[in-house]
C-alpha positions in Angstrom: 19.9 76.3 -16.2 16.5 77.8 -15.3 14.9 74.3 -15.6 17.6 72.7 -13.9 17.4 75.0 -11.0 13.4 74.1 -10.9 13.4 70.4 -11.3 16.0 70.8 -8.3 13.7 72.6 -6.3 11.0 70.2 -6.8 13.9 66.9 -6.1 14.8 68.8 -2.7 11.2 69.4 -1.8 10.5 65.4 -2.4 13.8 64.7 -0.4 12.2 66.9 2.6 9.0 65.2 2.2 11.0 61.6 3.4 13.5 63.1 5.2 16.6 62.2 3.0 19.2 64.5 4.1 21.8 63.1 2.1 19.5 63.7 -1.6 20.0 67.4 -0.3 23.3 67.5 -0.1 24.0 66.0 -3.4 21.2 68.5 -4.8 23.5 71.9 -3.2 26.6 70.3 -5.0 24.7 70.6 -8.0 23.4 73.8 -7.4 26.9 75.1 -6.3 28.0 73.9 -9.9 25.1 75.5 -11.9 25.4 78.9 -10.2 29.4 78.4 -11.3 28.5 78.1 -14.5 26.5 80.8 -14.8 28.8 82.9 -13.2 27.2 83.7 -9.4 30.0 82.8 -7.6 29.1 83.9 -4.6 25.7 81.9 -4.4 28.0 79.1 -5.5 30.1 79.4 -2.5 26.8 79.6 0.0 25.6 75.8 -1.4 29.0 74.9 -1.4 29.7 75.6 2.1 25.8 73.5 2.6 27.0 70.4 0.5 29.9 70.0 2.6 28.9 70.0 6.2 26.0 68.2 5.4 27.7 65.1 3.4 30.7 65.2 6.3 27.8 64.8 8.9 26.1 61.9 7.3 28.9 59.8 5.6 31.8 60.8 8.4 33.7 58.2 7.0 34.7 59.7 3.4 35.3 62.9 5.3 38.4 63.5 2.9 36.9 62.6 -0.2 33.9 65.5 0.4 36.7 68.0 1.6 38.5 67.4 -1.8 35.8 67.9 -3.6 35.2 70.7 -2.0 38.2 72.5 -2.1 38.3 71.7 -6.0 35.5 73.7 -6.5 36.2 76.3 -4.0 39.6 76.6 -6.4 37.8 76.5 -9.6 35.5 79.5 -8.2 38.7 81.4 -7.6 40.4 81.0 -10.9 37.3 82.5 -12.2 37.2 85.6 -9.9 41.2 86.1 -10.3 42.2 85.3 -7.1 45.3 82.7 -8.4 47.1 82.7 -4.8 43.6 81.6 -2.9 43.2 78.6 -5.2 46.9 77.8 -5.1 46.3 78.0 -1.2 43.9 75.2 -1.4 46.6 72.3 -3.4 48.1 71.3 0.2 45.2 70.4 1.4 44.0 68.2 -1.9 47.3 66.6 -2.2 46.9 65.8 1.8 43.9 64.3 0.8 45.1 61.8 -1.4 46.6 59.9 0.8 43.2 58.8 3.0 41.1 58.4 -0.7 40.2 54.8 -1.8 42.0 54.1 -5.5 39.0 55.2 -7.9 38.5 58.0 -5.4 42.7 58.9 -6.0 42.1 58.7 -9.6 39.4 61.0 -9.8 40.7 63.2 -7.3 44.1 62.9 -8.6 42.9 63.9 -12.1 40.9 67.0 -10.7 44.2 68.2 -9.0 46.3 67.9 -12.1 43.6 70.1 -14.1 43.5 72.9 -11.5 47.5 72.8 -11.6 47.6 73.2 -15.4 44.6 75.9 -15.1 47.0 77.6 -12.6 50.3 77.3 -14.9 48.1 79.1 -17.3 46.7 82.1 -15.5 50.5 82.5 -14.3 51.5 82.6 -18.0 53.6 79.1 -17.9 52.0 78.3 -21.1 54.5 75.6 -22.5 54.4 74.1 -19.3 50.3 74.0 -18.8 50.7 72.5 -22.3 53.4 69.9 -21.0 50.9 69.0 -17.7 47.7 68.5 -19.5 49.1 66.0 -22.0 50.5 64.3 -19.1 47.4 63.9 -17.3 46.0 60.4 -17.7 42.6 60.3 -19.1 39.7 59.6 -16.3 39.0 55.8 -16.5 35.1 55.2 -16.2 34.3 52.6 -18.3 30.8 52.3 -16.6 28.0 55.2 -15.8 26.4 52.7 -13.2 24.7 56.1 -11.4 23.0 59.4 -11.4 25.5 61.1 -9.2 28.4 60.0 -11.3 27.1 60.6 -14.7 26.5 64.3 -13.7 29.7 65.0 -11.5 32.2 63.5 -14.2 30.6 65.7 -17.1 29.7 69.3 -15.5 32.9 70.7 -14.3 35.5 72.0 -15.3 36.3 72.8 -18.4 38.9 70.8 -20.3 40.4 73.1 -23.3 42.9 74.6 -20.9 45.5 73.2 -24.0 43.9 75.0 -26.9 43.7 78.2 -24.7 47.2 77.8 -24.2 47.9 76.9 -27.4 45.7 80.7 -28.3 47.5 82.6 -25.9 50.9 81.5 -28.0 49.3 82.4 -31.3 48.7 79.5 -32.6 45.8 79.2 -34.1 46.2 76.0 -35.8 47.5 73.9 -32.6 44.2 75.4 -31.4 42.1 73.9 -34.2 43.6 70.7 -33.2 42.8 70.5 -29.6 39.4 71.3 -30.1 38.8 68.8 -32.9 40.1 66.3 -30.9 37.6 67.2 -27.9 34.7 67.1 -30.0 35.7 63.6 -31.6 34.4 60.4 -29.7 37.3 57.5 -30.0 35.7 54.5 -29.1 39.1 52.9 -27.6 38.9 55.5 -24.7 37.6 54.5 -21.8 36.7 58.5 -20.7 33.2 58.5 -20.5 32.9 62.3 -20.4 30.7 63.8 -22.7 31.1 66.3 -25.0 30.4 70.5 -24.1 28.9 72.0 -26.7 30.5 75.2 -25.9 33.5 73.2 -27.7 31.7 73.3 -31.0 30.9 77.5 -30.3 34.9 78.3 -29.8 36.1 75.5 -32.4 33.6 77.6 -35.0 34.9 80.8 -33.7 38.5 79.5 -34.9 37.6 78.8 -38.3 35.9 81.9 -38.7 39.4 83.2 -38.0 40.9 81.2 -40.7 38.2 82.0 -43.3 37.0 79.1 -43.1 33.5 79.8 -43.4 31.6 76.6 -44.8 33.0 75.1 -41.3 32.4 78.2 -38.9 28.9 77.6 -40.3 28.5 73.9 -39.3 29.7 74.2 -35.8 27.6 77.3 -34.8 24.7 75.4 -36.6 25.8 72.0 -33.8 26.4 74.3 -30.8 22.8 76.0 -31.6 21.4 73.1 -32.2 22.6 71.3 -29.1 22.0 74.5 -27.4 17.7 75.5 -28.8 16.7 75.3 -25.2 18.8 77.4 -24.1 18.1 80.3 -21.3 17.7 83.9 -23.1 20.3 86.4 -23.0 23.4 84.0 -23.1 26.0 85.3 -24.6 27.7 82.6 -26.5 24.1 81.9 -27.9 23.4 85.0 -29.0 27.1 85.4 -30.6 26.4 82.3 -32.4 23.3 83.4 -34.1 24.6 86.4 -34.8 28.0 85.3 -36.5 25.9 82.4 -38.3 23.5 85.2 -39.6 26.2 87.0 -41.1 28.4 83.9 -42.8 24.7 82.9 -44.3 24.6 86.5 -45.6 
């Protein structure tokens, strides 16, 4: 994430170099989603608040598409810092939204919604029904990453295991295994481009571990290391990994 937040530096000096407002913008929606990530919400809110009025003030005309998005992330950001009624505060103004949105704009948008809904259900303690929503949710059609922008949006946020934490917070462990094998497994049929977080492969090994499953706990903190050897210091899934992988070797 260091890197990223360099090479972004050095994209939004170029962009300032030529004058090209709208590279800027996109590079704050990034940066809003990296600081997320690594959990400095607050900064993430600053370049989410700069994405936003500078995308409305160059490309007026998708107005409520950039207002989706950014109330999307605004609600993601407050799921994370427990404030459930300011991210449920923010779902009349996405489903107003819809309505103005072109149809692969509604389907994206419409798919983000639905994940923050079953996210909410969750953190409310409607398991079943969280459960229930995400297997309703239609998968995101993308058959074609024709673009930079829509590579990276469609793959960093948010996370998509809100079934197998459900399925934890019911005790079942098993149900759990399941969800998580099925994120990790590419079906070629699907026309969901998204790739694959290795953080899936770190909670799926985590599981097994559970089960006494060692011989598997050991291959998946082996791929989430692997994917994950550039990693910056000090994180704490990485250092967990090694740690747990250390003692199944031993």
């Amino acid at each position: 994430m260091e890197k990223s937040l360099i090479d972004l530096q050095k994209a939004e000096d170029s962009a300032q170099e030529v004058g090209d407002d709208l590279r800027k913008a996109f590079i704050n929606q990034f940066r809003a989603w990296i600081y997320y990530e690594r959990g400095d919400f607050e900064i993430s809110r600053e370049y989410n608040e700069g994405w936003i009025n500078l995308m409305i003030k160059l490309l007026p005309d998708n107005k409520k598409y950039y207002e989706f998005g950014y109330n999307f992330n605004s609600a993601l950001i407050d799921l994370k810092e427990g404030q459930l009624e300011a991210a449920k505060s923010r779902l009349p103004e996405m489903e107003d939204a819809l309505s103005e949105l072109t149809p692969s704009q509604k389907e994206r948008a419409t798919f983000s919604m639905n994940l923050i809904k079953a996210e909410i259900m969750l953190k409310e303690g409607f398991i079943k029904e969280a459960i229930d929503a995400m297997e309703s949710i239609s998968p995101l059609n993308h058959p074609s990453l024709n673009t930079t922008y829509t590579l990276i949006s469609n793959n960093v946020l948010p996370d998509r295991d809100i079934a197998a934490r459900a399925y934890l917070k019911l005790g079942d462990l098993d149900k759990a295994i399941d969800e998580y094998e099925r994120l990790i497994t590419f079906d070629p049929d699907s026309k969901d481009r998204r790739l694959i977080h290795p953080k899936y492969h770190y909670w799926l090994a985590k599981l097994y571990e559970e089960k006494g499953w060692e011989g598997k706990a050991i291959e998946h903190y082996k791929k989430f290391l692997d994917l994950w050897k550039d990693a910056d210091p000090g994180l704490s899934e990485v250092e967990d990994a090694r740690a747990k992988l250390a003692e199944l070797k031993n």
